[in-house]
CHARMM-style PDB file with segment names, atoms N, HN, CA, C and O in Angstrom:
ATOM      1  N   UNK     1      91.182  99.086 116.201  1.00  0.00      PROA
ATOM      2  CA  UNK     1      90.567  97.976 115.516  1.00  0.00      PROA
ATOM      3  C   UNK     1      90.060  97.003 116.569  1.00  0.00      PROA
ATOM      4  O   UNK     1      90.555  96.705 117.656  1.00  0.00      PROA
ATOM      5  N   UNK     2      89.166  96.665 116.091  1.00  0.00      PROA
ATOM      6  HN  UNK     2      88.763  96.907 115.208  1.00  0.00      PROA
ATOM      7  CA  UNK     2      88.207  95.551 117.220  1.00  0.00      PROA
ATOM      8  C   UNK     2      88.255  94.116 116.680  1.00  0.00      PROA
ATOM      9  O   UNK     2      87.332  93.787 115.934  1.00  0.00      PROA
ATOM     10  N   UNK     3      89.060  93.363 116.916  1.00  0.00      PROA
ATOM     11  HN  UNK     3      89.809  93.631 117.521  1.00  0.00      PROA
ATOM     12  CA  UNK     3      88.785  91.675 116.906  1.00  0.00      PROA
ATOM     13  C   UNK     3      87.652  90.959 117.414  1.00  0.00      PROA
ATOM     14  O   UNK     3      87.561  90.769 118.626  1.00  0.00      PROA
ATOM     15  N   UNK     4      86.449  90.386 116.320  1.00  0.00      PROA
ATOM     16  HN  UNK     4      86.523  90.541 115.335  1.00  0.00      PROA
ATOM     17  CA  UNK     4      85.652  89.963 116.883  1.00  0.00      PROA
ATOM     18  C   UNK     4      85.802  88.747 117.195  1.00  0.00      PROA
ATOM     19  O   UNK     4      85.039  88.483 118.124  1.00  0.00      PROA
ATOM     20  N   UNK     5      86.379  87.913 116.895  1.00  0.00      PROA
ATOM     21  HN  UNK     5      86.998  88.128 116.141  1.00  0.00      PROA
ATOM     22  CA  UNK     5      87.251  86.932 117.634  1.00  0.00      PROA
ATOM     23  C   UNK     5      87.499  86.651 119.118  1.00  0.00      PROA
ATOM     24  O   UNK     5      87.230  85.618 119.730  1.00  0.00      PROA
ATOM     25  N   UNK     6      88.257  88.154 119.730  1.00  0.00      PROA
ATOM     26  HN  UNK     6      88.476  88.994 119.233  1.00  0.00      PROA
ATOM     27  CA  UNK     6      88.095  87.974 121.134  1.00  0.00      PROA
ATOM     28  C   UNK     6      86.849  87.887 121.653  1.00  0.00      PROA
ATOM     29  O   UNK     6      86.797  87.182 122.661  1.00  0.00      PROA
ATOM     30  N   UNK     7      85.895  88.337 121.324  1.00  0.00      PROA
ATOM     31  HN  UNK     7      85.937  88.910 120.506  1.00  0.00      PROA
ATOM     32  CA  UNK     7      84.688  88.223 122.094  1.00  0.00      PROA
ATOM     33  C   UNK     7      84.392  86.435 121.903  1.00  0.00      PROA
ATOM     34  O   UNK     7      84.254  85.502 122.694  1.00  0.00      PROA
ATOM     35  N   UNK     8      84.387  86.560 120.585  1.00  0.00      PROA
ATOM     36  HN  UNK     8      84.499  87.318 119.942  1.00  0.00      PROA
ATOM     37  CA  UNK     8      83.598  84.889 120.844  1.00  0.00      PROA
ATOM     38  C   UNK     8      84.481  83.814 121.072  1.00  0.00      PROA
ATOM     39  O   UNK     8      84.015  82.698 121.302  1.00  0.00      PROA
ATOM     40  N   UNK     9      86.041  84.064 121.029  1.00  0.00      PROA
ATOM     41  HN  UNK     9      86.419  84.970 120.842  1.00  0.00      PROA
ATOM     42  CA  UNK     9      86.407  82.678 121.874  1.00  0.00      PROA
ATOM     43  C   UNK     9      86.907  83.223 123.147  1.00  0.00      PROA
ATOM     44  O   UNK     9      87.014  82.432 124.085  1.00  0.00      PROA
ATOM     45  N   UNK    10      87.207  84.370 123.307  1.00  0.00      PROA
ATOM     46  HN  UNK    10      87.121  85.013 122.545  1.00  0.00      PROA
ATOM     47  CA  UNK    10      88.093  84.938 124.737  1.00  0.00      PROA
ATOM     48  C   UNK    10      89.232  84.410 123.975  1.00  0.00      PROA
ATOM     49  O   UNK    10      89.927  84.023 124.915  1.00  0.00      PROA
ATOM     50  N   UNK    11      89.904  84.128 122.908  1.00  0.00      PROA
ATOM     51  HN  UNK    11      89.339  84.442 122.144  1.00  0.00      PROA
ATOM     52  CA  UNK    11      91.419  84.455 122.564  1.00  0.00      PROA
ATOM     53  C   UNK    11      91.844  85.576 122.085  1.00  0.00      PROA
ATOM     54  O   UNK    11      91.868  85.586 120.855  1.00  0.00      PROA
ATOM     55  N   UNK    12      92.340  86.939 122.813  1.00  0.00      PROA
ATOM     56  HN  UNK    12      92.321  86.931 123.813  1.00  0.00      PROA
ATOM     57  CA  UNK    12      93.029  87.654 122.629  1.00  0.00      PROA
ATOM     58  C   UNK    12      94.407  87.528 121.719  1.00  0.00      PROA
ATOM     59  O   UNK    12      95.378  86.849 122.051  1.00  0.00      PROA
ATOM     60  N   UNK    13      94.283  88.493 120.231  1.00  0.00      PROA
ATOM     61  HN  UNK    13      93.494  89.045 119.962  1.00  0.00      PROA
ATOM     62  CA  UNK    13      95.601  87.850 119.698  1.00  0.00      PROA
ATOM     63  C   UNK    13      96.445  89.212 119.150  1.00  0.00      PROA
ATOM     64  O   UNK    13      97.592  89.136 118.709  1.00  0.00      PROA
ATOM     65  N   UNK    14      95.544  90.683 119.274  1.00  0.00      PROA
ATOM     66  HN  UNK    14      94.612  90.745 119.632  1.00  0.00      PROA
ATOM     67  CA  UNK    14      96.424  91.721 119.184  1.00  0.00      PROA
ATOM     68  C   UNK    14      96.225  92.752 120.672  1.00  0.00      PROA
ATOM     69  O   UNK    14      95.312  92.657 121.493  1.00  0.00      PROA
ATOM     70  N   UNK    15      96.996  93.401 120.684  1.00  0.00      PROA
ATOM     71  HN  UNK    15      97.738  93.479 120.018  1.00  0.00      PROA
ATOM     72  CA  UNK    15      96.593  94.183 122.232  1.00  0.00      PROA
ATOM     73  C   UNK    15      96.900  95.511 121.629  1.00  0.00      PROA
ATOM     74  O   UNK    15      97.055  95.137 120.467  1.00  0.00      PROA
ATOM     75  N   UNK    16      97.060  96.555 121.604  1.00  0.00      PROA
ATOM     76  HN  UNK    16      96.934  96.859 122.549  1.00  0.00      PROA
ATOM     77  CA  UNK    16      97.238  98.198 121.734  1.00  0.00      PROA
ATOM     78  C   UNK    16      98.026  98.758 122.571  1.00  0.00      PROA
ATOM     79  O   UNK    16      97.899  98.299 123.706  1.00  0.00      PROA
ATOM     80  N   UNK    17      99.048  99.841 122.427  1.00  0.00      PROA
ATOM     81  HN  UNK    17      99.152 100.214 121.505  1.00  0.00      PROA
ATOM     82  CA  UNK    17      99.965 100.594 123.293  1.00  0.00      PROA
ATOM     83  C   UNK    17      99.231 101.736 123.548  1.00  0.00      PROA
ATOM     84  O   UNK    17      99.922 102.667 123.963  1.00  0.00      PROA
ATOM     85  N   UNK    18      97.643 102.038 123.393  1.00  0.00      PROA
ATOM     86  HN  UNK    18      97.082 101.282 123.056  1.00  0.00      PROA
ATOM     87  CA  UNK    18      96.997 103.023 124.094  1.00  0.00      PROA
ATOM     88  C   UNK    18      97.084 104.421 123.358  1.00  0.00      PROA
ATOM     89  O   UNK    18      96.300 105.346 123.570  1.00  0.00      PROA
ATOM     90  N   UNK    19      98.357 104.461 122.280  1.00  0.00      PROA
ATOM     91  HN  UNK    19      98.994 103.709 122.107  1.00  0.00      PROA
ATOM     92  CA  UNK    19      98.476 105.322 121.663  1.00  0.00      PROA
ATOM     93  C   UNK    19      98.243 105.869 120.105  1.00  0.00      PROA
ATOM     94  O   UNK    19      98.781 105.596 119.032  1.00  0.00      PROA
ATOM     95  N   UNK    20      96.801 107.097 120.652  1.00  0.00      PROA
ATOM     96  HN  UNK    20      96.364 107.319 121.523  1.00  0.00      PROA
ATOM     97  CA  UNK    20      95.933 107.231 119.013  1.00  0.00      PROA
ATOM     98  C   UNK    20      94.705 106.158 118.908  1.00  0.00      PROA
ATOM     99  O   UNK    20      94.169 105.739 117.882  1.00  0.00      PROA
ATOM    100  N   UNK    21      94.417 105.839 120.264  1.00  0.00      PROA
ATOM    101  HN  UNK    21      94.853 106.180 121.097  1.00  0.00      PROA
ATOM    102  CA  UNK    21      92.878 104.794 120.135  1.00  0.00      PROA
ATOM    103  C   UNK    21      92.390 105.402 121.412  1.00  0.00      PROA
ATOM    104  O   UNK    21      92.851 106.059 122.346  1.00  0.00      PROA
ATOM    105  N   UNK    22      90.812 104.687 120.884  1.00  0.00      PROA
ATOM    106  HN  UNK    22      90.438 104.153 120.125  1.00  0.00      PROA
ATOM    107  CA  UNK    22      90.036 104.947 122.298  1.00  0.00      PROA
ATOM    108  C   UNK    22      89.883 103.665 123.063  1.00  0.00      PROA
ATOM    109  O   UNK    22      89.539 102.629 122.494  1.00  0.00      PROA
ATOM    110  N   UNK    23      90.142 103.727 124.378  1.00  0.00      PROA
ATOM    111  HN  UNK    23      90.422 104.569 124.840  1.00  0.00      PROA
ATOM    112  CA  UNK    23      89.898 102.970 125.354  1.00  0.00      PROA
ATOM    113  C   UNK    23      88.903 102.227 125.502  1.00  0.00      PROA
ATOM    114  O   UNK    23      87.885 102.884 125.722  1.00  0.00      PROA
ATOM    115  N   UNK    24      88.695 100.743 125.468  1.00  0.00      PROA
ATOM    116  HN  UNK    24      89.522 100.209 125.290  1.00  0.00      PROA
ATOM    117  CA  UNK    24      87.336 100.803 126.287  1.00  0.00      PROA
ATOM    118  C   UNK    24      87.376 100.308 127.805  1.00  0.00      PROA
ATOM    119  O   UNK    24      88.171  99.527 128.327  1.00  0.00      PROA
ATOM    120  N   UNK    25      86.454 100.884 128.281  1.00  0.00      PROA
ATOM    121  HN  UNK    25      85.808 101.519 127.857  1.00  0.00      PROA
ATOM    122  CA  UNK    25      86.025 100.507 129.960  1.00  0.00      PROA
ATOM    123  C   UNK    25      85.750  99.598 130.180  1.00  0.00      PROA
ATOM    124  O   UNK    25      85.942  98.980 129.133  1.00  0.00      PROA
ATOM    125  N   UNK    26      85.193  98.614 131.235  1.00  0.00      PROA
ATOM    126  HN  UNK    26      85.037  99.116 132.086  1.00  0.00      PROA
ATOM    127  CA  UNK    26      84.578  98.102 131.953  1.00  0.00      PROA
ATOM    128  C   UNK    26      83.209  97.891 131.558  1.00  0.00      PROA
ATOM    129  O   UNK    26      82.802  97.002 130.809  1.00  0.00      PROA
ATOM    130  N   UNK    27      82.376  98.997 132.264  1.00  0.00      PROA
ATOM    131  HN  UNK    27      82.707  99.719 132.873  1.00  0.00      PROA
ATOM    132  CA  UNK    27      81.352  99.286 131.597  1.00  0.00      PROA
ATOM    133  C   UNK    27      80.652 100.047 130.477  1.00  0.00      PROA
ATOM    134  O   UNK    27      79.628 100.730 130.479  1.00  0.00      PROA
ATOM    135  N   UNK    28      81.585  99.696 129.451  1.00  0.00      PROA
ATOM    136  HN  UNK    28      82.417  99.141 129.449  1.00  0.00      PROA
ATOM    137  CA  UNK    28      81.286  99.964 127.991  1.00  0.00      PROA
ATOM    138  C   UNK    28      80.573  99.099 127.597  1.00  0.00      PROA
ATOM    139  O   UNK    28      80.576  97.929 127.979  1.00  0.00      PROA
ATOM    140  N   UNK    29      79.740  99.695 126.614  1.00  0.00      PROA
ATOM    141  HN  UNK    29      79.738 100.645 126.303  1.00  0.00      PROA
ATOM    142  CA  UNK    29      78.952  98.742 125.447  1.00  0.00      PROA
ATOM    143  C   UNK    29      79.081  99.027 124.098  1.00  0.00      PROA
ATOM    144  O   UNK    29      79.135 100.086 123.474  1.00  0.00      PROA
ATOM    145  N   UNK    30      79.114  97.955 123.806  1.00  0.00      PROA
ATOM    146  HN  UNK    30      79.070  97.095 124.314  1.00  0.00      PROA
ATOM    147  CA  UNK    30      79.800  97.784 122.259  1.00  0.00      PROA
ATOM    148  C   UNK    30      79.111  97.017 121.513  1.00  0.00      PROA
ATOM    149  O   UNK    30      78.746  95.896 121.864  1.00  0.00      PROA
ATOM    150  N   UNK    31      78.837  97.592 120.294  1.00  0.00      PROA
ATOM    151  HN  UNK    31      79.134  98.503 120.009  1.00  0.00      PROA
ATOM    152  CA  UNK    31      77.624  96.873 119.569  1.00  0.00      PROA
ATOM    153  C   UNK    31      78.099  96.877 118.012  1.00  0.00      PROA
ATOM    154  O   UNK    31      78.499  97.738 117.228  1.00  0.00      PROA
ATOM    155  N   UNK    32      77.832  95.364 117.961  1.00  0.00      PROA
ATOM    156  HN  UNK    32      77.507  94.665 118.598  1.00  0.00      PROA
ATOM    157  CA  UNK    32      78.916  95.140 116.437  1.00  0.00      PROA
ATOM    158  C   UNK    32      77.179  94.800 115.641  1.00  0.00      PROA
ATOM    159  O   UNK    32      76.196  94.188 116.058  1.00  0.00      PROA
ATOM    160  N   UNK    33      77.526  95.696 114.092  1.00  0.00      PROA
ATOM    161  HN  UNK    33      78.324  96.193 113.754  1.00  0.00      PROA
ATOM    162  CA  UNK    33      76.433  95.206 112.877  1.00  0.00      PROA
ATOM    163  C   UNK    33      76.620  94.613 112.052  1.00  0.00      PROA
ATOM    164  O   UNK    33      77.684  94.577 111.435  1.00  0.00      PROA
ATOM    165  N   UNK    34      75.430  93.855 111.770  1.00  0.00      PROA
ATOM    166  HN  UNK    34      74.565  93.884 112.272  1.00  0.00      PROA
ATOM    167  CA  UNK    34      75.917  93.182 110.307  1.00  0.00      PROA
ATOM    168  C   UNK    34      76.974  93.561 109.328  1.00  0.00      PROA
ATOM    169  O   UNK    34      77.303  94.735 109.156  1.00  0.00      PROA
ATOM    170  N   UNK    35      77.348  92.853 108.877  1.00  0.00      PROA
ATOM    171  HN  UNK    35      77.082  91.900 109.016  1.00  0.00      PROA
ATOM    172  CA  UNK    35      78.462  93.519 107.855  1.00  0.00      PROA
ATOM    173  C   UNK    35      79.479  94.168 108.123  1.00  0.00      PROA
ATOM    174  O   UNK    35      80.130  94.760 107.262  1.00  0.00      PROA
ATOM    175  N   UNK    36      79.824  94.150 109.610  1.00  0.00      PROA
ATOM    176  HN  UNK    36      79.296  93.669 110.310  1.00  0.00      PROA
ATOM    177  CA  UNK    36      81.185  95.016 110.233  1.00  0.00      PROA
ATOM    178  C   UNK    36      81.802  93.913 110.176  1.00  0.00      PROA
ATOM    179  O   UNK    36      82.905  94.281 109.772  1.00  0.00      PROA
ATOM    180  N   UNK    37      81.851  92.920 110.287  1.00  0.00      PROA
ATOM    181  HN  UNK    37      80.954  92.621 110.615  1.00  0.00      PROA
ATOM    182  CA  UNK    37      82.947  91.550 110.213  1.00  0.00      PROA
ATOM    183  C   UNK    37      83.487  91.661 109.222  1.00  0.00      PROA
ATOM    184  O   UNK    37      82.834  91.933 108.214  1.00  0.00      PROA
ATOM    185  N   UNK    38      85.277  91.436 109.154  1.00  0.00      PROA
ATOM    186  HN  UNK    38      85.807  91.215 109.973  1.00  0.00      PROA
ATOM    187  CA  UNK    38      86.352  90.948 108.537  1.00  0.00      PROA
ATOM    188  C   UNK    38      86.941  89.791 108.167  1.00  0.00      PROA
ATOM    189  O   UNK    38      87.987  89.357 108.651  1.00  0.00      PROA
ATOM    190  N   UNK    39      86.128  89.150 107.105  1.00  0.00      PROA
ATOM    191  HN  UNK    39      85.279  89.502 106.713  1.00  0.00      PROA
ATOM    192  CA  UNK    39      87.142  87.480 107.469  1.00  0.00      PROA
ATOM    193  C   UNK    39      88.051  88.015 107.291  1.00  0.00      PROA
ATOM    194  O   UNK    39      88.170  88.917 106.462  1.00  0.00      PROA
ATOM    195  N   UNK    40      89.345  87.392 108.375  1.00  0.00      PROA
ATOM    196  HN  UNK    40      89.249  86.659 109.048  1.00  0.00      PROA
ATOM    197  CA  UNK    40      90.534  87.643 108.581  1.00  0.00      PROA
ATOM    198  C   UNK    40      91.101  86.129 108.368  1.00  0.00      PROA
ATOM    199  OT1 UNK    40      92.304  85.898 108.485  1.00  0.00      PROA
TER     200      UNK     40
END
């Protein structure tokens, strides 16, 4: 699951144990669409 949150304030508020997800890199790109947002 992707928090779009972290991107737009830089507050990180869940993290992952790596296990059963995909990673992202460094130089990954990640491209969020309309309508993928969750009010949470």
């Amino acid at each position: 699951m992707l928090i779009f949150r972290a991107f737009e304030t830089g507050h990180i508020e869940e993290y992952t144990d790596g296990i059963g997800c995909v990673i992202c890199e460094d130089n990954d790109f990640l491209m969020v669409w309309d309508g993928a947002r969750l009010d949470i």
